[in-house]
Each structure stands twice: as structure tokens, then as C-alpha cells.
N, C-alpha and C positions, 0 to 999 in steps of 0.2 A: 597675655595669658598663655601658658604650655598648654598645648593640644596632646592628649597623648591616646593612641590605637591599639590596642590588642587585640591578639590572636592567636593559633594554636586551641583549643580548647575542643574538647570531646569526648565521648564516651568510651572507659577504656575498661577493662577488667581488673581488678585486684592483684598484686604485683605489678603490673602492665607502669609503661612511660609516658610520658606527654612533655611537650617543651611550649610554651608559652612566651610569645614575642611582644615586642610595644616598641612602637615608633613613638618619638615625640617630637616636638618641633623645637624645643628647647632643653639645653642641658639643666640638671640642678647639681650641686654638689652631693645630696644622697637622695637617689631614686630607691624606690622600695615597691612590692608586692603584698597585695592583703588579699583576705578574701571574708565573704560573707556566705556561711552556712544556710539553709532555711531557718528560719525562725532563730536566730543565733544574730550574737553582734558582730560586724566587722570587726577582725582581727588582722595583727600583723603580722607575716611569714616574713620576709626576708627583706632585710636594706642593704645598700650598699654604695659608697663613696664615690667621688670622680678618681679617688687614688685607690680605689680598689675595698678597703674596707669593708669588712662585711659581717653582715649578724642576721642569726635566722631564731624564729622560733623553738622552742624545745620539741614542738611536737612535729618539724618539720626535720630537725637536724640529722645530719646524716643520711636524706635519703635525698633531698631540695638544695639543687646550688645554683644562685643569683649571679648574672655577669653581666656586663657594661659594655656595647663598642661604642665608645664617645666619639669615632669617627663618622659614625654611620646614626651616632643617635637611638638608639634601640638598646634597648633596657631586654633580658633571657630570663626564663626562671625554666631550668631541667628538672623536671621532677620525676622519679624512681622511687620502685618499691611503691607504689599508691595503693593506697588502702581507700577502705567507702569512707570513713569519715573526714576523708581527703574532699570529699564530694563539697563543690561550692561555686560561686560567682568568684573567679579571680580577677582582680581590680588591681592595674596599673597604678604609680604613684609618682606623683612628684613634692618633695617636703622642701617643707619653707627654708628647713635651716639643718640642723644638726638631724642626723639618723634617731626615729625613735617609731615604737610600734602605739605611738596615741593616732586616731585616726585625727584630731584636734591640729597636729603638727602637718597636718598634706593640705600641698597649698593646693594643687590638683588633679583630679581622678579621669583615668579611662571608663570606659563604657562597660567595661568587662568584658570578661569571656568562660563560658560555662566551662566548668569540670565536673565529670560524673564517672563514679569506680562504683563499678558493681562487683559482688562479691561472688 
């Protein structure tokens, strides 16, 4: 079973950055990024392939880019321009098979690591 670690996560201000790391002990073919809101469902922010591939949410795009060193094992999500309702538990991902933002499709989840944008 992938183990996978996150980190990077904190309180930042509105506009402000954060980059968000994850070690895992096994590659998949598409690692992905989710997060959970309060009170809100897990959702998906961004996948992406061992070839590189990649898909983000509507409401992430353009501000959130996802990258891979498959040398090193460690799945990036930069995120810019955050806004509060950016605010959440960001949750590392490893999917079973093909890239998809169903939480159904992750064979296994990181611990998380909090985000919080105040305004």
C-alpha cells in the first residue's frame, strides 16, 4: 500500500502563496490533489500523469499548477493568487487507474495538511 506525507500548509493572507509537498513511497500513474472544505465534500483540484498530464479544477485554474519529480517521489501543488475560499484540508492522492476528480477512484490518501487564506 502507497504511503503518502504532506506538507507545506499554513496560514497565508489573500493573494498570498503556498506550495504544498507529498512524498510517497510509491509511484502511480496519475497522482492527484484534493481538498476538503468545512463542512463541504472532498473535492478534486488537480491530477496529473507519470507523462506529465494534467487537469485542474475550474476554480483552481490558472492560479494552481501540479508537478511530479518521479525521481524523487514527491507529488508539488504551487498555489497563487489564494483566495479564503481556497481555505481547506489539502489531501495528497494516489488513484487507482486513469486521472479523475471522483474521491471513489484514490486508491490512497495522505494525512493532509491545512490551508487557511484570510482575507
Amino acid at each position: 500500500q502507497v504511503q503518502l506525507v504532506e506538507s507545506g500548509g499554513g496560514s497565508v493572507q489573500a493573494g498570498g502563496s503556498l506550495r504544498l509537498s507529498c512524498a510517497y513511497t510509491a509511484s502511480r500513474y496519475c497522482m492527484g490533489w484534493f481538498r476538503q472544505a468545512p463542512g463541504k465534500e472532498r473535492e478534486g483540484v488537480a491530477t496529473i500523469t507519470n507523462a506529465g498530464s494534467l487537469s485542474y479544477a475550474a476554480s483552481v485554474k490558472g492560479r494552481f499548477t501540479i508537478s511530479r519529480d518521479n525521481a524523487k517521489n514527491t507529488l508539488y501543488l504551487q498555489m497563487n493568487s489564494l483566495k479564503p475560499e481556497d481555505t481547506a484540508m489539502y489531501y495528497c492522492a494516489a488513484l487507482k487507474g486513469l486521472c479523475s476528480f471522483a474521491t471513489n477512484a484514490v486508491d490512497a490518501w495522505g494525512q493532509g495538511t491545512m490551508v487557511t487564506i484570510s482575507s
